[in-house]
C-alpha positions as CSV (number, residue, x, y, z in Angstrom):
1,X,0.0,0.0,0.0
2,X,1.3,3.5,-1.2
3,X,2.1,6.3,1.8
4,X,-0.7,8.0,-0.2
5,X,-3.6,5.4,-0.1
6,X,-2.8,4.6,3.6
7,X,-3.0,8.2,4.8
8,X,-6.2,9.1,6.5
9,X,-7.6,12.5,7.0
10,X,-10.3,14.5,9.4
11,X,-9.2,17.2,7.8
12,X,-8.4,19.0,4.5
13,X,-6.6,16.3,2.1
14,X,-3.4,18.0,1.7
15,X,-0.4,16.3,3.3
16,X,3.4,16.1,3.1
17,X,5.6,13.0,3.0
18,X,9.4,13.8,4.5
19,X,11.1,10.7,4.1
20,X,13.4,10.3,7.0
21,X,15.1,7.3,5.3
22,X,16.2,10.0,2.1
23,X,17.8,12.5,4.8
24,X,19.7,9.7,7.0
25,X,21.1,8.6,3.7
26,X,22.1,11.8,2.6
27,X,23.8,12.1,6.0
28,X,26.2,8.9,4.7
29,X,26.8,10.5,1.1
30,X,28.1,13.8,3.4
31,X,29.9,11.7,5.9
32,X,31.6,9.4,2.5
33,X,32.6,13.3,0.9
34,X,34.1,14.9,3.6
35,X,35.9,12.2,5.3
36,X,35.1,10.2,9.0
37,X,37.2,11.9,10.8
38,X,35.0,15.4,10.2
39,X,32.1,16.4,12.2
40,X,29.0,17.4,10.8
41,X,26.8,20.3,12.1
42,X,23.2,20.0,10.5
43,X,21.4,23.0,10.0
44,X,17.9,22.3,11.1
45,X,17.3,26.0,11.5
46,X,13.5,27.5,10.5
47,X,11.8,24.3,11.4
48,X,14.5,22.3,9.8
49,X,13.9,24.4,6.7
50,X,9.7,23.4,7.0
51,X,10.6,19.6,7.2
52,X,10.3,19.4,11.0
53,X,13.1,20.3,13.2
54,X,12.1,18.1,16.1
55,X,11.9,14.6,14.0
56,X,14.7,15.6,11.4
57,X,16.9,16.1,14.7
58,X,16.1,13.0,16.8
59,X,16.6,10.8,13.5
60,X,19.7,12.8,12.7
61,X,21.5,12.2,16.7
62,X,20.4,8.3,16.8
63,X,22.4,8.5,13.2
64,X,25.5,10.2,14.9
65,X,25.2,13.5,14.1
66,X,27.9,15.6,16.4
67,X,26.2,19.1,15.8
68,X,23.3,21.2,15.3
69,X,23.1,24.5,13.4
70,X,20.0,26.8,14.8
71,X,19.0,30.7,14.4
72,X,18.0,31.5,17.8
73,X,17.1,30.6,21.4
74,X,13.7,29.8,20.7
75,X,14.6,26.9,18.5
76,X,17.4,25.7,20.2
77,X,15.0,25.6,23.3
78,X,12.3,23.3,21.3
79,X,14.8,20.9,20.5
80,X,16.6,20.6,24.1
81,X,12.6,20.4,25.1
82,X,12.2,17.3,23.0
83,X,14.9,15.4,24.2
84,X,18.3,16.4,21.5
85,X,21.0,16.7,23.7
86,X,24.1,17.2,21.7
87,X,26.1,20.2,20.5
88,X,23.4,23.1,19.2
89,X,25.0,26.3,17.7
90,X,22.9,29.6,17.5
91,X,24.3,30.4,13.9
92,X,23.6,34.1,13.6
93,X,24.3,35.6,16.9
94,X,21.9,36.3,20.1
95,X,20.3,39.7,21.2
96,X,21.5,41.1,24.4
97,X,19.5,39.7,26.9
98,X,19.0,35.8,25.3
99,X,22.4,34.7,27.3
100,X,20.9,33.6,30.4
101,X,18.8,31.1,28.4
102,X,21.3,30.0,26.5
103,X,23.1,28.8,28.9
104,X,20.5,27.0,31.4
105,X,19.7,25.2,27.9
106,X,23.2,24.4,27.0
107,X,22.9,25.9,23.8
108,X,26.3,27.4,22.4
109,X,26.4,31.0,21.7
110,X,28.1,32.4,18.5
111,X,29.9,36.2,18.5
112,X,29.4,38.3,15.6
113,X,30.4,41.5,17.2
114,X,33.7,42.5,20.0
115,X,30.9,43.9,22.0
116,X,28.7,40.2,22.4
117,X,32.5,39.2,24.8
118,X,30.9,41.4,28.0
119,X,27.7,40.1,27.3
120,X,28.9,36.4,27.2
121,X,31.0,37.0,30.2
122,X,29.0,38.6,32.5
123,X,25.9,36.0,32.2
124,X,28.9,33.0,32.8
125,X,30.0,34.9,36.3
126,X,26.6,35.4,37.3
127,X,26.2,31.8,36.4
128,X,28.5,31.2,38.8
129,X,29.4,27.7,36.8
130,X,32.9,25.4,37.5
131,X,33.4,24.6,33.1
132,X,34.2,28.4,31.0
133,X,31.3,28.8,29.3
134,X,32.0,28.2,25.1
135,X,31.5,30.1,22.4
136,X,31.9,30.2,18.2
137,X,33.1,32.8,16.4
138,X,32.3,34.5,13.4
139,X,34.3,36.6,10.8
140,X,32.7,38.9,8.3
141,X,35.0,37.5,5.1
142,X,32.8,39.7,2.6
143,X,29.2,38.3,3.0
144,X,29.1,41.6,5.2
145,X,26.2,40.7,7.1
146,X,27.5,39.3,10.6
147,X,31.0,38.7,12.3
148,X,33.3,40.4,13.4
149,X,35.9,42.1,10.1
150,X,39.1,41.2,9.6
151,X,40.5,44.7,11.3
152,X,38.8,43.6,15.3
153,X,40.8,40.8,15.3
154,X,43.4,42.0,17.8
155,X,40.7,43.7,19.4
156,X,38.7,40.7,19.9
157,X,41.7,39.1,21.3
158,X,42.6,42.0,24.0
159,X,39.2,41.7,24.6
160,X,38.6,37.8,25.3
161,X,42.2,38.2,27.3
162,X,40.2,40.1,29.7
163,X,37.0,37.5,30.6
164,X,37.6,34.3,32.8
165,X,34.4,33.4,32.2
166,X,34.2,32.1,28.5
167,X,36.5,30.1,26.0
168,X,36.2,30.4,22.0
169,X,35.3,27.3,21.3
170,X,35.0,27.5,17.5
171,X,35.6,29.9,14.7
172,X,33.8,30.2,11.2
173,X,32.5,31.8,8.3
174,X,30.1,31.8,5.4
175,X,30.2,31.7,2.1
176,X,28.1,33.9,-0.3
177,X,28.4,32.0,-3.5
178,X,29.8,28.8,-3.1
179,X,28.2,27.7,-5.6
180,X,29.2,29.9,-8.1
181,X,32.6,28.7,-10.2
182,X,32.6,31.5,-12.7
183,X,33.5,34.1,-9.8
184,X,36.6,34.5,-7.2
185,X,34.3,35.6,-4.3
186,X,34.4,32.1,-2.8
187,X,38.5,31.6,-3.0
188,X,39.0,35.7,-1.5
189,X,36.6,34.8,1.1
190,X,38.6,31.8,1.9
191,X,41.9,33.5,1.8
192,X,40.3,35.9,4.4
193,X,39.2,33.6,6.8
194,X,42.7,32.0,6.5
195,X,44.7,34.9,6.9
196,X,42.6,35.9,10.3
197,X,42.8,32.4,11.5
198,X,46.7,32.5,11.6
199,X,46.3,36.3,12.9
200,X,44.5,34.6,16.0
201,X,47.4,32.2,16.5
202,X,49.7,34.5,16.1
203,X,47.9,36.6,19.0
204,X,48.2,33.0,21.2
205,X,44.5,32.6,20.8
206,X,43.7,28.8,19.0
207,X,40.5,28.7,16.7
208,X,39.2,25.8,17.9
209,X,36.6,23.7,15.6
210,X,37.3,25.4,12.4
211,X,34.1,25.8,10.0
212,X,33.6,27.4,6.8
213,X,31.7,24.5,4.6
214,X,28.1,25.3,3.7
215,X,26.1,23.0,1.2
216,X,27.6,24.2,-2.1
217,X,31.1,23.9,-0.5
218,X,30.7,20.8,0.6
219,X,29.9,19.4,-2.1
220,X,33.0,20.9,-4.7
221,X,35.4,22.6,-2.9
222,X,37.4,20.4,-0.7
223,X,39.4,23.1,0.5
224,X,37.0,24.1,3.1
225,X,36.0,21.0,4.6
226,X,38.3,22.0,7.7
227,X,37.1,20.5,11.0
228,X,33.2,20.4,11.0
229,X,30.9,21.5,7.7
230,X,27.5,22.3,7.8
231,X,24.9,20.9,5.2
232,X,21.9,22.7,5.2
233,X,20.0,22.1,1.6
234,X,22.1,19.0,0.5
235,X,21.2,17.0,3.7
236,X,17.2,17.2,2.5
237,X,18.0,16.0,-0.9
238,X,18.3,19.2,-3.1
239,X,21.8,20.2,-4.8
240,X,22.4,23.5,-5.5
241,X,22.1,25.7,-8.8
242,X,25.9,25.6,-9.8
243,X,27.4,27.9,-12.0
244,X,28.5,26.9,-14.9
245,X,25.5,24.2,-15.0
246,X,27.7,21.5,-16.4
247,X,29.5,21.4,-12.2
248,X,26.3,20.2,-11.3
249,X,26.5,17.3,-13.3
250,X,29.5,16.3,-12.0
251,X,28.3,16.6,-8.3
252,X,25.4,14.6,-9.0
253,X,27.6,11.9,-10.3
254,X,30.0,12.1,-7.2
255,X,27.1,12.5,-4.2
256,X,24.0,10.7,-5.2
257,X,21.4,12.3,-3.2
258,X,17.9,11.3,-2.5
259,X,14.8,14.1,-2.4
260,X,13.0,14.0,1.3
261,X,10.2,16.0,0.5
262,X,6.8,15.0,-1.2
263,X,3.9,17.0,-1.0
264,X,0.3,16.0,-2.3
265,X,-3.5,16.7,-2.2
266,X,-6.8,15.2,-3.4
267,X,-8.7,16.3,-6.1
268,X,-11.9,17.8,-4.0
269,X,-13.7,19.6,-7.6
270,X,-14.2,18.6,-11.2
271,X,-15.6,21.3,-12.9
272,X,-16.0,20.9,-17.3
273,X,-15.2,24.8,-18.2
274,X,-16.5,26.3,-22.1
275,X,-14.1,27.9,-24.4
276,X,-13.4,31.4,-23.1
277,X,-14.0,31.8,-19.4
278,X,-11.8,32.8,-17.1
279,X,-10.5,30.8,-14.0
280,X,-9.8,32.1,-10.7
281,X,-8.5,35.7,-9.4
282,X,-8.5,38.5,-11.8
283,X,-9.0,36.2,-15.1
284,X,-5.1,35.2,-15.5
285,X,-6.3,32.3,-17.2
286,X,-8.9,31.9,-20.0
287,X,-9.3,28.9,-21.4
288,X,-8.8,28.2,-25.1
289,X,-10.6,25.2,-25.5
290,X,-13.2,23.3,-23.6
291,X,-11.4,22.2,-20.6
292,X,-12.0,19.8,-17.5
293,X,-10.8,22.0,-14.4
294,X,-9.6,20.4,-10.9
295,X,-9.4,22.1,-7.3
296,X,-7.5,20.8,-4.7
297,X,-7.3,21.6,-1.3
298,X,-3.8,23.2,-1.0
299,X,-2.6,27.1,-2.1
300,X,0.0,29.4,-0.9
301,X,-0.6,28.9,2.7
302,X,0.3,25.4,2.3
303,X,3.3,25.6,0.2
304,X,1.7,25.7,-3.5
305,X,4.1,29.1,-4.0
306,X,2.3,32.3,-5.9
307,X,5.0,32.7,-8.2
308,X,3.9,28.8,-9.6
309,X,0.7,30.7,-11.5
310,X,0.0,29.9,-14.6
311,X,3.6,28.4,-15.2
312,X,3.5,25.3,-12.3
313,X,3.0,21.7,-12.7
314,X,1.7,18.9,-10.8
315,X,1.4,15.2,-11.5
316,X,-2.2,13.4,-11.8
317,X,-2.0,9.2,-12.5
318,X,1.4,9.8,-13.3
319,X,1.3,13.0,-15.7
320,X,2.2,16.3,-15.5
321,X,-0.6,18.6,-15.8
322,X,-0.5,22.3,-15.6
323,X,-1.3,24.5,-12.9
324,X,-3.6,27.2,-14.0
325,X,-5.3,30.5,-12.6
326,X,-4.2,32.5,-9.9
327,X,-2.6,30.6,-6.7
328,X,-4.6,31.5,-4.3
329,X,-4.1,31.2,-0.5
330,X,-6.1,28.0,0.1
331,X,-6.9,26.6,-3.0
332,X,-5.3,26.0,-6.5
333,X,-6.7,24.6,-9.6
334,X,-5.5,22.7,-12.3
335,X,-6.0,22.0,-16.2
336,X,-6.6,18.1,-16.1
337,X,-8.5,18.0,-19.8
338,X,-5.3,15.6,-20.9
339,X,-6.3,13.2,-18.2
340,X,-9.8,12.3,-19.0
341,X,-9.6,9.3,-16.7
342,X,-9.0,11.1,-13.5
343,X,-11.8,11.8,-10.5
344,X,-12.8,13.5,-7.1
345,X,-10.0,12.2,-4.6
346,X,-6.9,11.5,-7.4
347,X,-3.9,12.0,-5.7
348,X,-1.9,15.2,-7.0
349,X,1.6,15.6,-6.4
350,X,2.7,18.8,-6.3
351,X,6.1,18.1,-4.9
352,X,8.0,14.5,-5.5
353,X,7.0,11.0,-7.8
354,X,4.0,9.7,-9.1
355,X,5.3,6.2,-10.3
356,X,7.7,7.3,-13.0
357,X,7.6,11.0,-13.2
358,X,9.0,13.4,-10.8
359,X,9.4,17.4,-10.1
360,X,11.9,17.9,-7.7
361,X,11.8,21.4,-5.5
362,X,14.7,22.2,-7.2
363,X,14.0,22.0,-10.5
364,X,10.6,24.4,-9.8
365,X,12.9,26.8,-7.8
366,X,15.1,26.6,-10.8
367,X,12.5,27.4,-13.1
368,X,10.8,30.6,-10.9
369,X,14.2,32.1,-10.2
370,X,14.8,31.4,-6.3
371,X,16.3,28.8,-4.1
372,X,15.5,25.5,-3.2
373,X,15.3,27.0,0.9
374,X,13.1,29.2,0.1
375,X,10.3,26.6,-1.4
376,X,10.9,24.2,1.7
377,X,10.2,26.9,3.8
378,X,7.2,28.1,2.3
379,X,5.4,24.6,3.5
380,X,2.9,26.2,5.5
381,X,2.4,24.7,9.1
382,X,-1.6,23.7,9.3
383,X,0.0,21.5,6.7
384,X,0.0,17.0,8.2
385,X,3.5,16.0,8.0
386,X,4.1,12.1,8.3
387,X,7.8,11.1,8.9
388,X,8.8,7.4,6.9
């Protein structure tokens, strides 16, 4: 029995399928790239990137996995609160007044500016713990969002000589464009980072656990790997858009990942349409010959993006079939007159395989112009998840 015919609802007939069995072995093809002897830090941030954060996570530690990569206090909390207990790194920094939290939740802090060291230190006195409380981190390489620049290094260092209380733990950066071959943003960053690495030696000061490795870097540019990487997109199946397009090719013949994401909806309408009338908001689609329109139960609330109007596809009985009309937020309708055969309660796939076709969330955020993130993020919350 398919994962589709066994599911049962009380509710609207949308669902999504995250197939934990895809993401564990995605871990393995990571692990095989980079080498044993590296650890991995999973970025599970935003909800594990609309997959679930709190079953990605448990599946992920019973595999092994050393490290997790969140945004903020909040999330690291709902995973200590269901039971993870390794390594969780708050990857962009924490707002003055999260510290205490952080650490009666053992979650690791990361510095992005000198400033964060008093913070840091004066929450691990009034702590009043035995162990220095740890810390990653970050240098500004030229992403110029967060870290601290090149310049503050010595500063950080007088700095951190002055607190008792805390001990840099790790030290990392990220990439802008790691995907992106045709540039030399990726090698200057790296050449950065290296040159303030050996700056901090230099001032007596080790680095630690040495990141830099996002997805795209893991996967072509060994040079990065260092001590720990951090997959975020490639552990959920989806490789990134390389540039030239032929390097993706050769990734995909070197990591063989598997796609964790499938998301699907009945059929709940059937409506046969004239020649001529319009469909949905404002009359973006007309029909130009008689057609046999379906409605399901899913629209941009659910994950069914906007920007799929009138140029998305779906799969009914194994075919793709165009999306047409305005995406709304709670419904979307499709042109199913090339699938004459197909009824109230077909299974549409709007994301994933029907038998032998497929469309991949990359491929439509290829097609629309965004990321693969982006799309997994937009799978809306009201929608059933069910874990395999």
């Amino acid at each position: 029995m398919t994962m589709a015919k066994a599911i049962r609802f009380a509710g609207r007939p949308v669902w999504a399928e995250i197939s934990l069995k895809a993401i564990l072995h995605n871990l393995r093809v990571i692990r095989k790239q980079v080498g044993a002897q590296r650890k991995i830090l999973a970025v599970v941030k935003s909800n594990a990137y609309g997959l679930g954060a709190v079953p990605v996570a448990k599946a992920l530690q019973k595999a092994g996995t050393e490290w997790f990569g969140v945004t903020c206090a909040n999330e690291g909390v709902e995973l200590r609160e269901a039971g993870i207990r390794n390594r969780i790194l708050i990857l962009t920094g924490f707002w003055p007044g999260e510290e205490k939290r952080l650490i009666q939740n053992n979650l690791t802090p990361t510095v992005t500016r000198v400033a964060d060291l008093g913070h840091l230190e004066r929450s691990a006195k009034a702590a009043r713990g035995t162990a220095r409380l740890q810390f990653h981190l970050k240098i500004n390489t030229g992403m110029n969002r967060l870290g601290i620049s090149a310049n503050e290094v010595e500063c950080f260092a007088r700095t951190l000589a002055g607190c008792k209380h805390i001990e840099l733990e790790g030290t990392f950066t990220h990439f802008a464009s790691a995907e992106d071959f045709t540039a030399q943003q990726t090698n200057d960053q790296e050449k950065v980072f290296r040159a303030c690495l050996e700056r901090l030696r230099a001032l007596g000061i080790s680095p630690g656990i040495v990141h830099l490795a996002n997805s795209g870097a893991i996967c072509a540019r060994p040079s990065t790997w260092a001590d720990m990487v951090r997959p975020g997109a490639i552990l959920y199946g989806y490789y990134q858009s390389f540039d030239p397009p032929q390097k993706k090719q050769e990734v995909m013949g070197q990591m063989a990942l598997q796609p964790c994401l499938s998301l699907r909806a009945r059929i709940i309408s059937l409506r046969d349409v004239p020649v001529g009338e319009a469909v949905g908001y404002a009359a973006r689609f007309v029909t130009k010959r008689p057609s046999r329109i379906a409605v399901i139960n899913a629209g941009y609330a659910d994950g069914v993006v906007r920007a799929l109007t009138n140029r998305g596809w779906a799969l009914v009985r194994g075919r793709r079939v165009p999306l047409v009309g305005t995406i709304s937020m709670d419904l979307t309708t499709l042109d199913l007159t090339d699938v004459p055969e197909a009824v109230l309660g077909d299974v549409v796939t709007i994301y994933g395989k029907d038998g032998e076709a497929a469309i991949e969330v990359s491929e439509v955020a290829h097609e629309i112009g965004t990321v693969t993130s982006d799309l997994l993020c937009a799978l809306g919350r009201r929608v059933p998840k069910f874990y395999v």
